[in-house]
CHARMM-style PDB file with segment names, atoms N, HN, CA, C and O in Angstrom:
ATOM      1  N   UNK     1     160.022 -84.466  34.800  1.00  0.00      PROA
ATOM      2  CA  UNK     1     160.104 -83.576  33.661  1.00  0.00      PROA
ATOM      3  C   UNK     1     161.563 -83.175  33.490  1.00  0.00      PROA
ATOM      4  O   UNK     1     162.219 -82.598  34.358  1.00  0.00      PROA
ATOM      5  N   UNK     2     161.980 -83.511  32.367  1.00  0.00      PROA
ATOM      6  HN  UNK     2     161.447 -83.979  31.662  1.00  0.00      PROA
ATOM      7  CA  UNK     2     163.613 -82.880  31.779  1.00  0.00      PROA
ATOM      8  C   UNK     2     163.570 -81.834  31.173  1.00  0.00      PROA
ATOM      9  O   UNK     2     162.615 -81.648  30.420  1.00  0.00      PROA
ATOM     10  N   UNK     3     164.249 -81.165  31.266  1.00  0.00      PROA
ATOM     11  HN  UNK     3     165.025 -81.316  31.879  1.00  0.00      PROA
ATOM     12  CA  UNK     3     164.205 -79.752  30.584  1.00  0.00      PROA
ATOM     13  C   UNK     3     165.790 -78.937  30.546  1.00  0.00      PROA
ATOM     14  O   UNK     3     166.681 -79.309  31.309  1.00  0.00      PROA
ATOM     15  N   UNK     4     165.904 -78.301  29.999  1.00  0.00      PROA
ATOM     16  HN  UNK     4     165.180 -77.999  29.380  1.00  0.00      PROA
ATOM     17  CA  UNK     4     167.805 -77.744  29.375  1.00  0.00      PROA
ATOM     18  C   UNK     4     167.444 -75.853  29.094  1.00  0.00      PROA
ATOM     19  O   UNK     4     166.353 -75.317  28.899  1.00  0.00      PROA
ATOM     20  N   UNK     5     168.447 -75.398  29.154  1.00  0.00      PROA
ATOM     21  HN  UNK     5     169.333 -75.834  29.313  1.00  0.00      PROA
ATOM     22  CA  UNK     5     168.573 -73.950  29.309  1.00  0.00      PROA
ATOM     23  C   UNK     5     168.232 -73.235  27.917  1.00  0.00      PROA
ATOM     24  O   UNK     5     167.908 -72.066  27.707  1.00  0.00      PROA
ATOM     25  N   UNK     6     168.447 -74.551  26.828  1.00  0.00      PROA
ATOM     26  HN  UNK     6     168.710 -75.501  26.998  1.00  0.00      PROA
ATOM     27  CA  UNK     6     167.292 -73.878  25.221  1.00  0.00      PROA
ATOM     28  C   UNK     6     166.159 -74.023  25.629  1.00  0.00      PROA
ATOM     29  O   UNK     6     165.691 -72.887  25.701  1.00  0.00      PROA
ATOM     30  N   UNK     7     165.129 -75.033  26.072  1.00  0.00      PROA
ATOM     31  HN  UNK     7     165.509 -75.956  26.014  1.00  0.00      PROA
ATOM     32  CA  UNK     7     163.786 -75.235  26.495  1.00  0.00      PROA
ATOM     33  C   UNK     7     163.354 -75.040  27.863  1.00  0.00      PROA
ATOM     34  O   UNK     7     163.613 -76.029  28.549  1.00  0.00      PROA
ATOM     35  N   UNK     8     162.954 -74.380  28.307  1.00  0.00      PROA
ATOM     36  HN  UNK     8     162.744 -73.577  27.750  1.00  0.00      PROA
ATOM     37  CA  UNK     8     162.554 -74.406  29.435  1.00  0.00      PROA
ATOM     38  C   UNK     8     161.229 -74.168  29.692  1.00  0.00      PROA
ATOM     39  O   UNK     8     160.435 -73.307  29.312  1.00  0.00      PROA
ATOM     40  N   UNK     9     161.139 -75.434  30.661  1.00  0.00      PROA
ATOM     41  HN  UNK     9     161.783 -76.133  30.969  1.00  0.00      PROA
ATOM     42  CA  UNK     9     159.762 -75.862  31.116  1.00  0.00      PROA
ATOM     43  C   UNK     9     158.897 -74.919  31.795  1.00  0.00      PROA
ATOM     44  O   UNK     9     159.190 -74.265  32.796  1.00  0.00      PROA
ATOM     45  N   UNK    10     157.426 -74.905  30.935  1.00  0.00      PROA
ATOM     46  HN  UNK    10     157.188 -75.435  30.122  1.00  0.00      PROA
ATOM     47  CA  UNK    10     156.381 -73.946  31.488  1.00  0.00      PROA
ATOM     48  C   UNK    10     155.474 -74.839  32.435  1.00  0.00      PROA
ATOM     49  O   UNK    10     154.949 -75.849  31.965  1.00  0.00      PROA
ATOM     50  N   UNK    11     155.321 -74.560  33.481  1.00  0.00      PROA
ATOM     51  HN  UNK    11     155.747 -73.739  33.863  1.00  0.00      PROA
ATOM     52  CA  UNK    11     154.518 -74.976  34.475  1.00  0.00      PROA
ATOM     53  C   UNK    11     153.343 -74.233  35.198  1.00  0.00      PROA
ATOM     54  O   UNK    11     153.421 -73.244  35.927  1.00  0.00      PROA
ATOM     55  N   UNK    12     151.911 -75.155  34.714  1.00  0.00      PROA
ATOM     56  HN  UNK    12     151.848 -75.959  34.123  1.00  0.00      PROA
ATOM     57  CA  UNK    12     150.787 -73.761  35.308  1.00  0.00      PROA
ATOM     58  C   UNK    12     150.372 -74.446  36.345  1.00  0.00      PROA
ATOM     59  O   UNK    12     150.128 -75.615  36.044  1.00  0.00      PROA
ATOM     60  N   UNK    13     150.169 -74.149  37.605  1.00  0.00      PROA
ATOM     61  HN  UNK    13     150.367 -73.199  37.849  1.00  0.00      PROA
ATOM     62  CA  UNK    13     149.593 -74.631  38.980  1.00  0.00      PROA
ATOM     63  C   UNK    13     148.117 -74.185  39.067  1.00  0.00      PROA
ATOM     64  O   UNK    13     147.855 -73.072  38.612  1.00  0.00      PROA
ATOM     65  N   UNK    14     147.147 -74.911  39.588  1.00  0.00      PROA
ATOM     66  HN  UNK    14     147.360 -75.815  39.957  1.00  0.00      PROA
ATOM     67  CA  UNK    14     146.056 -73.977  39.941  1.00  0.00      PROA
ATOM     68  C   UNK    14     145.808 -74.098  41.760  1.00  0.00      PROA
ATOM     69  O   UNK    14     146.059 -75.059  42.488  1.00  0.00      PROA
ATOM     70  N   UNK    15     145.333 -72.983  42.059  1.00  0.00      PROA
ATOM     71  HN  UNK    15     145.129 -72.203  41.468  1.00  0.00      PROA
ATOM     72  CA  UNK    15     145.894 -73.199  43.815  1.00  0.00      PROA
ATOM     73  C   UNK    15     143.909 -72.879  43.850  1.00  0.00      PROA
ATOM     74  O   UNK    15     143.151 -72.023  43.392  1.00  0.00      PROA
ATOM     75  N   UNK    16     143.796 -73.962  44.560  1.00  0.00      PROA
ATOM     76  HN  UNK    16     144.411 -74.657  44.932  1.00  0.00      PROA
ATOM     77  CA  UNK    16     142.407 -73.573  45.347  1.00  0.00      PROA
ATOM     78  C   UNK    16     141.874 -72.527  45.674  1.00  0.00      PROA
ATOM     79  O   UNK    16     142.294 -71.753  46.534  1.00  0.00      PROA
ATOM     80  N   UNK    17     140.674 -72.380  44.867  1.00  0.00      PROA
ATOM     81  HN  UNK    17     140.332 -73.009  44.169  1.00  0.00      PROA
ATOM     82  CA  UNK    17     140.121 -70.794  45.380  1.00  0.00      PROA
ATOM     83  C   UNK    17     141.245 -69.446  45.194  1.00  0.00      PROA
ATOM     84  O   UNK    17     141.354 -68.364  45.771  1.00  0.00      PROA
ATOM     85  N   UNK    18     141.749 -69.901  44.447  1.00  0.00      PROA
ATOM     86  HN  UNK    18     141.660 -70.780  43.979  1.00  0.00      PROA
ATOM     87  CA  UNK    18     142.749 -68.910  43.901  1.00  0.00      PROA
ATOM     88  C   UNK    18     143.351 -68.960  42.517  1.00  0.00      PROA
ATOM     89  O   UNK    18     142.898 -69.761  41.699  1.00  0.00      PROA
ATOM     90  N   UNK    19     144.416 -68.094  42.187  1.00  0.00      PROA
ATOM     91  HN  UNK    19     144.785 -67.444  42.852  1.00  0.00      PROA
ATOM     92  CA  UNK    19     144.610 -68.240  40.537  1.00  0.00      PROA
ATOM     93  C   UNK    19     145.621 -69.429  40.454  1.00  0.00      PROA
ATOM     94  O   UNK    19     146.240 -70.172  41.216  1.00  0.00      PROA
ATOM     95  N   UNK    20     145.439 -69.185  38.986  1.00  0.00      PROA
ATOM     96  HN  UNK    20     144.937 -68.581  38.367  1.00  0.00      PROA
ATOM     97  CA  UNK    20     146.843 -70.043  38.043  1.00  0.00      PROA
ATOM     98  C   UNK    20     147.732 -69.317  38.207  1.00  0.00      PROA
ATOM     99  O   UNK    20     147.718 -68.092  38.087  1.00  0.00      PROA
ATOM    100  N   UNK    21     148.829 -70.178  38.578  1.00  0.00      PROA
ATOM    101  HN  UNK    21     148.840 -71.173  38.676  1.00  0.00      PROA
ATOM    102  CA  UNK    21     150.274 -69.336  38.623  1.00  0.00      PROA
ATOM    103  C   UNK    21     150.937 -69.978  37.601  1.00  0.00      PROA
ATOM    104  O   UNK    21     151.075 -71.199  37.678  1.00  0.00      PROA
ATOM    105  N   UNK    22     151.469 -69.233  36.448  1.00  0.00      PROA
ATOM    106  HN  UNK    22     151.357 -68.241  36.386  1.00  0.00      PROA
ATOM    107  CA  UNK    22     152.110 -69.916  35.348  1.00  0.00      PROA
ATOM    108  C   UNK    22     153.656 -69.571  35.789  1.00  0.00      PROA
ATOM    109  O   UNK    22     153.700 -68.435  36.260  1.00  0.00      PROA
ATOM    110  N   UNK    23     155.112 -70.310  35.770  1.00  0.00      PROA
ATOM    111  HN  UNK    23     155.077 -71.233  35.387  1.00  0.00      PROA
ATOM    112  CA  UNK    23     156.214 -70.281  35.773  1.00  0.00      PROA
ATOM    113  C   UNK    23     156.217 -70.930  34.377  1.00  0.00      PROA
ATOM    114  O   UNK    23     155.521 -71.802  33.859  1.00  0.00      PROA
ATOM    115  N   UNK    24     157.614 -69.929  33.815  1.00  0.00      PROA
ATOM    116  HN  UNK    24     158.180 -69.220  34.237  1.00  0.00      PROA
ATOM    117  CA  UNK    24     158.734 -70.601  33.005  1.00  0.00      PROA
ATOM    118  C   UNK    24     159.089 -69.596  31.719  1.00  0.00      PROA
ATOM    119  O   UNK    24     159.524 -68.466  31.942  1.00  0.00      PROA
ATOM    120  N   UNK    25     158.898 -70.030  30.501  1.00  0.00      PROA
ATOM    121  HN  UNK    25     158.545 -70.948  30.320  1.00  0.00      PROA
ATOM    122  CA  UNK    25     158.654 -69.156  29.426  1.00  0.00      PROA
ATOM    123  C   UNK    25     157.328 -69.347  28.712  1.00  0.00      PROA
ATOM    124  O   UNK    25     156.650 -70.373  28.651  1.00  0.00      PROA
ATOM    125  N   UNK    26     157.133 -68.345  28.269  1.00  0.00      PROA
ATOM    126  HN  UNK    26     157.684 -67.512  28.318  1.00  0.00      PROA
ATOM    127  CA  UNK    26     155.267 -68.452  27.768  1.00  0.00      PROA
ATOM    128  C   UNK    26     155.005 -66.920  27.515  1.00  0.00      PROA
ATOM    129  O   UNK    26     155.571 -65.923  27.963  1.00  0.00      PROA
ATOM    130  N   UNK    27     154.032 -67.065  26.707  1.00  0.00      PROA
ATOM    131  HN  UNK    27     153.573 -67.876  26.343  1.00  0.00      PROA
ATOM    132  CA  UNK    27     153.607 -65.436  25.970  1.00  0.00      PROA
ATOM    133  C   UNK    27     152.210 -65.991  26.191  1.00  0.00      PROA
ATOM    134  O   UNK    27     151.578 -67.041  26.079  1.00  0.00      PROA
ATOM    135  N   UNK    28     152.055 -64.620  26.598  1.00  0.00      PROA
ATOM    136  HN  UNK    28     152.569 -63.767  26.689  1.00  0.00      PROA
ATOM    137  CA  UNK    28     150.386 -64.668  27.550  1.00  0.00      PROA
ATOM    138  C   UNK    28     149.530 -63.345  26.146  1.00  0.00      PROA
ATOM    139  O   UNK    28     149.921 -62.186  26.000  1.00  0.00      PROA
ATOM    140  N   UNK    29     148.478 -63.941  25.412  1.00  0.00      PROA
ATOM    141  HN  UNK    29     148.161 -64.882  25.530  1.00  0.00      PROA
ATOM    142  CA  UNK    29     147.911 -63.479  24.746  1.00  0.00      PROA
ATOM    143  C   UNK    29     146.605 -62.437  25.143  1.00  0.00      PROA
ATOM    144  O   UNK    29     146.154 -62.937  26.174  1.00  0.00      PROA
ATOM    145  N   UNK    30     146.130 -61.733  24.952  1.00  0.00      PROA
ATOM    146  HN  UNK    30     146.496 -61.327  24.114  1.00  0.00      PROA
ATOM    147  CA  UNK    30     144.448 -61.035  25.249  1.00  0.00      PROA
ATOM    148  C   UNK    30     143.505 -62.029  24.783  1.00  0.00      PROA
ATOM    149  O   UNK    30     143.824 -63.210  24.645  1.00  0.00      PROA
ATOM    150  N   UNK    31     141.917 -61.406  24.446  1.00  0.00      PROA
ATOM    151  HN  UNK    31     141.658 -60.446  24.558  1.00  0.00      PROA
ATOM    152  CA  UNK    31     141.318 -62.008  24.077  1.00  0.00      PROA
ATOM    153  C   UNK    31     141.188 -61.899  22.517  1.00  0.00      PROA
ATOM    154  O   UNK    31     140.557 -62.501  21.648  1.00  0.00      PROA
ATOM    155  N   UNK    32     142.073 -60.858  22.564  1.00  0.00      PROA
ATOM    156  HN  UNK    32     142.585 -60.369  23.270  1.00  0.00      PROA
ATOM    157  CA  UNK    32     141.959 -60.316  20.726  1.00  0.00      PROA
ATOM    158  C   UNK    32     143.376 -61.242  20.198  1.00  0.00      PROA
ATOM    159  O   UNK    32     143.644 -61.134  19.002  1.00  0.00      PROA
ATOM    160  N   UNK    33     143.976 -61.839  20.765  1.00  0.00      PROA
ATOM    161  HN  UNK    33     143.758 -61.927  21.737  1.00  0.00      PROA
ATOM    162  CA  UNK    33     145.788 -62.265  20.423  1.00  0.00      PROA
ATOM    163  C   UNK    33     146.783 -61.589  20.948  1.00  0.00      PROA
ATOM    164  O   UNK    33     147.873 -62.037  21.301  1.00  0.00      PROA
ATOM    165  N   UNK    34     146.233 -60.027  21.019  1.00  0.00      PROA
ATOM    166  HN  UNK    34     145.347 -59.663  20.732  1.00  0.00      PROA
ATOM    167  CA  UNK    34     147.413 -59.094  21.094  1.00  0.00      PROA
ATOM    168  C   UNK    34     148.003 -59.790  22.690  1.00  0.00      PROA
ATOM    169  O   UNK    34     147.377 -60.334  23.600  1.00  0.00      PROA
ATOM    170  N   UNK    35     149.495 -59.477  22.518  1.00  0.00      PROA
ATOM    171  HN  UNK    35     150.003 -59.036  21.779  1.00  0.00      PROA
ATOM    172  CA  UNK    35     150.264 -59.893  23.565  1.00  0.00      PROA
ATOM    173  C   UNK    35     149.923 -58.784  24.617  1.00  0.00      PROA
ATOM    174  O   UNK    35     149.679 -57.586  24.474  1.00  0.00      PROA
ATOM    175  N   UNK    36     149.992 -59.618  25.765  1.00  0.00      PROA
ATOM    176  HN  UNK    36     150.190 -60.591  25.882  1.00  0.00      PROA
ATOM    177  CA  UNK    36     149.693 -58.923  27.307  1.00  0.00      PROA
ATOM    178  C   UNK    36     151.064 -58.318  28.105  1.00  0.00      PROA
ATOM    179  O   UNK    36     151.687 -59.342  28.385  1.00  0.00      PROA
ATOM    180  N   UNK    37     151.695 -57.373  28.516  1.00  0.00      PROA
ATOM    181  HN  UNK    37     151.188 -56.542  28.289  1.00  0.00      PROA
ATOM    182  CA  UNK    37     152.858 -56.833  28.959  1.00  0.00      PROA
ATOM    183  C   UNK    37     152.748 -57.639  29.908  1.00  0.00      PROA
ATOM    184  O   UNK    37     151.645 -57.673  30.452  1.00  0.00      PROA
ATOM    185  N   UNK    38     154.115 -58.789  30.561  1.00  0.00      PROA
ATOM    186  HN  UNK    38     155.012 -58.762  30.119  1.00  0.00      PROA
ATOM    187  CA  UNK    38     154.557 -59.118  31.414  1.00  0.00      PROA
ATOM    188  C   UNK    38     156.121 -59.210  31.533  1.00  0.00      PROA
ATOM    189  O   UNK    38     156.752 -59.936  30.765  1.00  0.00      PROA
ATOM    190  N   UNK    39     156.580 -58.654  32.257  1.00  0.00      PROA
ATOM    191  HN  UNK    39     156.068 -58.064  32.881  1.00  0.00      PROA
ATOM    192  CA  UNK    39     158.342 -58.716  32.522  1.00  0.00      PROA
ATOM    193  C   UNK    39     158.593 -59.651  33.583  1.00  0.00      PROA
ATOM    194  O   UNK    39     159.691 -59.548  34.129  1.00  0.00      PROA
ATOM    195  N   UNK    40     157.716 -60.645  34.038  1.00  0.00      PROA
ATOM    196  HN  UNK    40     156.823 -60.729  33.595  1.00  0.00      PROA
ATOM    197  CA  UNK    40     158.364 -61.200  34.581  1.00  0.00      PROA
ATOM    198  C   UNK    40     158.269 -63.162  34.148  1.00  0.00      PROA
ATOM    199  O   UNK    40     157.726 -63.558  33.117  1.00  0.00      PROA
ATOM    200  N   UNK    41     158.710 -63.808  34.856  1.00  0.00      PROA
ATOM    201  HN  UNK    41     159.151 -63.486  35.693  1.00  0.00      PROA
ATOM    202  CA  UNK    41     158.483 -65.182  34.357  1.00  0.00      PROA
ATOM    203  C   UNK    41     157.911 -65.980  35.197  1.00  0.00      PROA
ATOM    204  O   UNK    41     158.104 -67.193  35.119  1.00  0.00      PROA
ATOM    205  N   UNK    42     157.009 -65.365  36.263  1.00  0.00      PROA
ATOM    206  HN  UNK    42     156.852 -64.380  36.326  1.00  0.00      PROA
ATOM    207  CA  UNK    42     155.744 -66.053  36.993  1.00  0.00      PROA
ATOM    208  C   UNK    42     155.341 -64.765  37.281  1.00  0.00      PROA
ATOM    209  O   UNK    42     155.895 -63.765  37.739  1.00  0.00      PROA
ATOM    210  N   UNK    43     153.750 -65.170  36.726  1.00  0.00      PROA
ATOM    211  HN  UNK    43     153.300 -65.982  36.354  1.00  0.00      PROA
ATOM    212  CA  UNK    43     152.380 -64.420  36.418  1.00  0.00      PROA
ATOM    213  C   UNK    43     151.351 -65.797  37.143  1.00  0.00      PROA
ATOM    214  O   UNK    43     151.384 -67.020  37.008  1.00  0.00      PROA
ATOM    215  N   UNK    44     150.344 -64.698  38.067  1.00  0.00      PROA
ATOM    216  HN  UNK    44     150.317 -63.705  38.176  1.00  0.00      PROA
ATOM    217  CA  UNK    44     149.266 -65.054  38.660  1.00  0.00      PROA
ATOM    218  C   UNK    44     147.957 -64.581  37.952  1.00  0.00      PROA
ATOM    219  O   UNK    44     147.427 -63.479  38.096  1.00  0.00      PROA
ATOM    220  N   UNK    45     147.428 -65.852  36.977  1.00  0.00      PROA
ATOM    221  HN  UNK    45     147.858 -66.747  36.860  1.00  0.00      PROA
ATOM    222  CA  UNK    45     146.005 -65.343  36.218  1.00  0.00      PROA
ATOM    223  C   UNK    45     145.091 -65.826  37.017  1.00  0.00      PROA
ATOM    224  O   UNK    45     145.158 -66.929  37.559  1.00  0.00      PROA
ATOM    225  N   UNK    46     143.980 -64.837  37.158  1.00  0.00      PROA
ATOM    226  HN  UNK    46     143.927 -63.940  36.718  1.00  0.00      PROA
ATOM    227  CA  UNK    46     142.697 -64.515  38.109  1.00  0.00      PROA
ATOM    228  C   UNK    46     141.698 -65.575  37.579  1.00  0.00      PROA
ATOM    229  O   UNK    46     141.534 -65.553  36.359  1.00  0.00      PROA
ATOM    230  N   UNK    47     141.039 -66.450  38.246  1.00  0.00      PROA
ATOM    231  HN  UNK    47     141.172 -66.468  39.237  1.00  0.00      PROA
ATOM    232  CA  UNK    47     140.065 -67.042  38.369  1.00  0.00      PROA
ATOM    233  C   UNK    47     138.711 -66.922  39.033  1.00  0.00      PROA
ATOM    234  O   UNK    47     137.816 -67.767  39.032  1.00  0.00      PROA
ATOM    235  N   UNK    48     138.711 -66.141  39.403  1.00  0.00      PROA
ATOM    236  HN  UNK    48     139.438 -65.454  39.404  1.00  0.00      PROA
ATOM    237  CA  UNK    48     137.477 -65.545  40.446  1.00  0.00      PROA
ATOM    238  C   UNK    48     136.771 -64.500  39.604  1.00  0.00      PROA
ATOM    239  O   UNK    48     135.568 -64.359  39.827  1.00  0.00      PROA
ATOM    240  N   UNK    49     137.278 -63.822  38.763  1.00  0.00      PROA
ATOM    241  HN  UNK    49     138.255 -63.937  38.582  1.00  0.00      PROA
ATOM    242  CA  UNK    49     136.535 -62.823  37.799  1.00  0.00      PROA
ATOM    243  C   UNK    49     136.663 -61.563  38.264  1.00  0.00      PROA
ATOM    244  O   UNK    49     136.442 -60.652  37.466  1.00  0.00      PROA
ATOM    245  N   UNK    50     136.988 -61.286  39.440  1.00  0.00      PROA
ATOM    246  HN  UNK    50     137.167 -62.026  40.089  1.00  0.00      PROA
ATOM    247  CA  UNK    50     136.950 -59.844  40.158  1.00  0.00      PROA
ATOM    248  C   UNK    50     138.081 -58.467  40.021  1.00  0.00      PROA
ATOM    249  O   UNK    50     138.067 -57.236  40.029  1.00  0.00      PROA
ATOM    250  N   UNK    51     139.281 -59.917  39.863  1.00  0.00      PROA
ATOM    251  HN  UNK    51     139.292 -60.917  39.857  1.00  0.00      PROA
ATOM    252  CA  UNK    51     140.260 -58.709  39.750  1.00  0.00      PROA
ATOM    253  C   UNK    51     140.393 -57.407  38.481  1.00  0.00      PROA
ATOM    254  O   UNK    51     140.292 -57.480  37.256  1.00  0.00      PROA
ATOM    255  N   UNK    52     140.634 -56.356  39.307  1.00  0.00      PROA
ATOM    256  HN  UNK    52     140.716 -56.297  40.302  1.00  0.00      PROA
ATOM    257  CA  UNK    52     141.069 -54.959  38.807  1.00  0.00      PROA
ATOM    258  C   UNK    52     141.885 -55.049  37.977  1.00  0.00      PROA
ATOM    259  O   UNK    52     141.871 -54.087  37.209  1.00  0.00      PROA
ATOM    260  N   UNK    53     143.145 -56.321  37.617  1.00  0.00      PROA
ATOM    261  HN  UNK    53     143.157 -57.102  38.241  1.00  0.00      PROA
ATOM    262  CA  UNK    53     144.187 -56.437  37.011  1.00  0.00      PROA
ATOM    263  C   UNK    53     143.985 -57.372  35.749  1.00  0.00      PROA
ATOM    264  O   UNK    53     144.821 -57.765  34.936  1.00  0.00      PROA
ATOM    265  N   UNK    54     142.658 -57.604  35.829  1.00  0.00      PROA
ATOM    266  HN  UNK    54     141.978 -57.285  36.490  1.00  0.00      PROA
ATOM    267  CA  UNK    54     142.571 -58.874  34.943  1.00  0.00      PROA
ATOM    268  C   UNK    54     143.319 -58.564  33.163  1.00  0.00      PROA
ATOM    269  O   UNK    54     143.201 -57.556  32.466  1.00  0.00      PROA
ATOM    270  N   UNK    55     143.862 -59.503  32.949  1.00  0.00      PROA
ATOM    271  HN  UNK    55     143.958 -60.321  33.515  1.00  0.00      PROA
ATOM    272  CA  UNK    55     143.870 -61.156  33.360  1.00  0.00      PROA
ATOM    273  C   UNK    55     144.460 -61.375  34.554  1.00  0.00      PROA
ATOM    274  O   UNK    55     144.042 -62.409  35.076  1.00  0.00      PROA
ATOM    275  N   UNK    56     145.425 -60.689  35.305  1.00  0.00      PROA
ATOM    276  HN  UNK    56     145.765 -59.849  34.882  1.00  0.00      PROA
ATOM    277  CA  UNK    56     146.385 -60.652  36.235  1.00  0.00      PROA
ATOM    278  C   UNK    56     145.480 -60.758  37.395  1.00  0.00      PROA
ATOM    279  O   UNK    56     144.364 -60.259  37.541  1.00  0.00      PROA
ATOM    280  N   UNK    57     146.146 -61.478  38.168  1.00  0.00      PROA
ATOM    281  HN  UNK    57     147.053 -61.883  38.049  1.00  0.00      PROA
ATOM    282  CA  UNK    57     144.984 -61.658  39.509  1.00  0.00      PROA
ATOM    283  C   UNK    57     145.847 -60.914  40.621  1.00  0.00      PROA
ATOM    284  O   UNK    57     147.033 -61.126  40.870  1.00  0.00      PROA
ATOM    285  N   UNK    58     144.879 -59.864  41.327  1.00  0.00      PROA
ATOM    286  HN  UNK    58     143.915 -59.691  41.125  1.00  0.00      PROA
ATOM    287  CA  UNK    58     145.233 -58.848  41.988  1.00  0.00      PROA
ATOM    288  C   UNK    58     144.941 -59.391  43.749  1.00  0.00      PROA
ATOM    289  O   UNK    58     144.744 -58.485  44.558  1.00  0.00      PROA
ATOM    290  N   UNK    59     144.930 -60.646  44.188  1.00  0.00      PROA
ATOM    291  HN  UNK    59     145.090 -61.382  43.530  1.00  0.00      PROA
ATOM    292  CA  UNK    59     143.960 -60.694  45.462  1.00  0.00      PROA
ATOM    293  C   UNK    59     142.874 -60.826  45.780  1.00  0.00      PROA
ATOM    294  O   UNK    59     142.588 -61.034  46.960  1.00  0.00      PROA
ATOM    295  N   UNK    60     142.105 -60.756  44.974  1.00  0.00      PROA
ATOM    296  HN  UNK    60     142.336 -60.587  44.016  1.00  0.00      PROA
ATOM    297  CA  UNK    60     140.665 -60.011  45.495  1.00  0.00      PROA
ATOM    298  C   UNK    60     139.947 -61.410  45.778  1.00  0.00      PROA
ATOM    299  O   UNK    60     139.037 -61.503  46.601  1.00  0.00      PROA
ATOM    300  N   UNK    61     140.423 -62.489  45.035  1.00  0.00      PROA
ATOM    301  HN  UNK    61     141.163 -62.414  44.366  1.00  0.00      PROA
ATOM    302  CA  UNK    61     140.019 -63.866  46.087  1.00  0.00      PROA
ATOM    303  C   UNK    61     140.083 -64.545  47.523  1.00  0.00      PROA
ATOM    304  O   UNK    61     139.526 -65.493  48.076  1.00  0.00      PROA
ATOM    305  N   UNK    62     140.999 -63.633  47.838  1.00  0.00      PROA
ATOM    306  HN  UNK    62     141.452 -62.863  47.388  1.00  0.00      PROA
ATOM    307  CA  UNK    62     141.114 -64.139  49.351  1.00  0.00      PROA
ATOM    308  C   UNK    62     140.490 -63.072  50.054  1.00  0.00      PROA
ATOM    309  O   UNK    62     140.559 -63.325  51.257  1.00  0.00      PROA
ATOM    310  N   UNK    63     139.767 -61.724  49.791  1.00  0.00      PROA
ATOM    311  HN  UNK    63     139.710 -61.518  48.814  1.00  0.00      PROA
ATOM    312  CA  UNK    63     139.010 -61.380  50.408  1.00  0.00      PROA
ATOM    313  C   UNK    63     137.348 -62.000  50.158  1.00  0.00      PROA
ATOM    314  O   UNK    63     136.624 -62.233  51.126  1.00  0.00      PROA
ATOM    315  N   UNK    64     137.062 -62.137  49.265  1.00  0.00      PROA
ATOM    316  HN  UNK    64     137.649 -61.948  48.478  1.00  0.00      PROA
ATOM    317  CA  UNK    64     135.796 -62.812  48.959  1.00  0.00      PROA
ATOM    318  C   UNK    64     135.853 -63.980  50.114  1.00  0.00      PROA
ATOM    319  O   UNK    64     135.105 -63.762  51.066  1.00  0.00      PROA
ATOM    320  N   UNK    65     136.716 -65.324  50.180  1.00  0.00      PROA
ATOM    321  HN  UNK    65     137.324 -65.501  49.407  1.00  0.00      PROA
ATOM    322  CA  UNK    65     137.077 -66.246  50.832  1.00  0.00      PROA
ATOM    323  C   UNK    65     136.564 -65.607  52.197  1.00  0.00      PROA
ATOM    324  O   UNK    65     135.473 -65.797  52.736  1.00  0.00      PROA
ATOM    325  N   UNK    66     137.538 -64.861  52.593  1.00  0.00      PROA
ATOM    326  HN  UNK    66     138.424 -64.707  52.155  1.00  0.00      PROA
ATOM    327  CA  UNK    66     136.902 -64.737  54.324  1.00  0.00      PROA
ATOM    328  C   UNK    66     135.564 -63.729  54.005  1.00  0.00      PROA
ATOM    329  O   UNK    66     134.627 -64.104  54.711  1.00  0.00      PROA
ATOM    330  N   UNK    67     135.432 -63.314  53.704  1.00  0.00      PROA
ATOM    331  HN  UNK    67     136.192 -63.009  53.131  1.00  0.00      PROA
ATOM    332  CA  UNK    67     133.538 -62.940  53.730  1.00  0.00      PROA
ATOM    333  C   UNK    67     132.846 -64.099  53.803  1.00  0.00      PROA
ATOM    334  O   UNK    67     132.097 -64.395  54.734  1.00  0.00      PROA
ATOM    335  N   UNK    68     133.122 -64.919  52.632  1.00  0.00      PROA
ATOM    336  HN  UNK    68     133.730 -64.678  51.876  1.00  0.00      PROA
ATOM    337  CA  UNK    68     131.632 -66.429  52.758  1.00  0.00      PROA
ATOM    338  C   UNK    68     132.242 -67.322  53.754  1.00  0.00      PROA
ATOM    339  O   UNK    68     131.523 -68.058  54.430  1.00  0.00      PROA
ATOM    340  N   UNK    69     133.617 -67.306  53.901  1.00  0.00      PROA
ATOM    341  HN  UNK    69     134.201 -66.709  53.352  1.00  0.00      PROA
ATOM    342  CA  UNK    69     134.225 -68.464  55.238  1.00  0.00      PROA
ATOM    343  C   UNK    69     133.852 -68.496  56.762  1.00  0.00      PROA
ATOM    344  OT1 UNK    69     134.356 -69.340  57.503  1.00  0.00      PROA
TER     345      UNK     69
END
């Protein structure tokens, strides 16, 4: 992937049993459009459904994990 200091590359990871970690530039929407406050340029979105922070994933997957593990 090429990428330059006008474009810069957004990259979303998904980590097992855990969230999407998005790096780069990107505007993270609600479910209504309205934009979601983030100041930073890697954000961890929750996949497990649990987190307190949602969309933002707060942890709460790796405690679930060692309960059923």
């Amino acid at each position: 992937m090429t990428t330059n200091a006008e474009d810069p590359a957004t990259v979303i990871r998904a980590y097992p049993n855990g969230p999407l970690l998005i790096r780069g530039d990107f505007e993270l929407l609600d479910e209504n459009g309205e934009p979601v406050d983030t100041d930073r340029r890697t954000v961890a979105l929750c996949r497990c459904g649990r987190s307190a922070l949602a969309p933002l994933c707060d942890g709460t997957h790796s405690l679930l994990s060692r309960r059923t593990g």
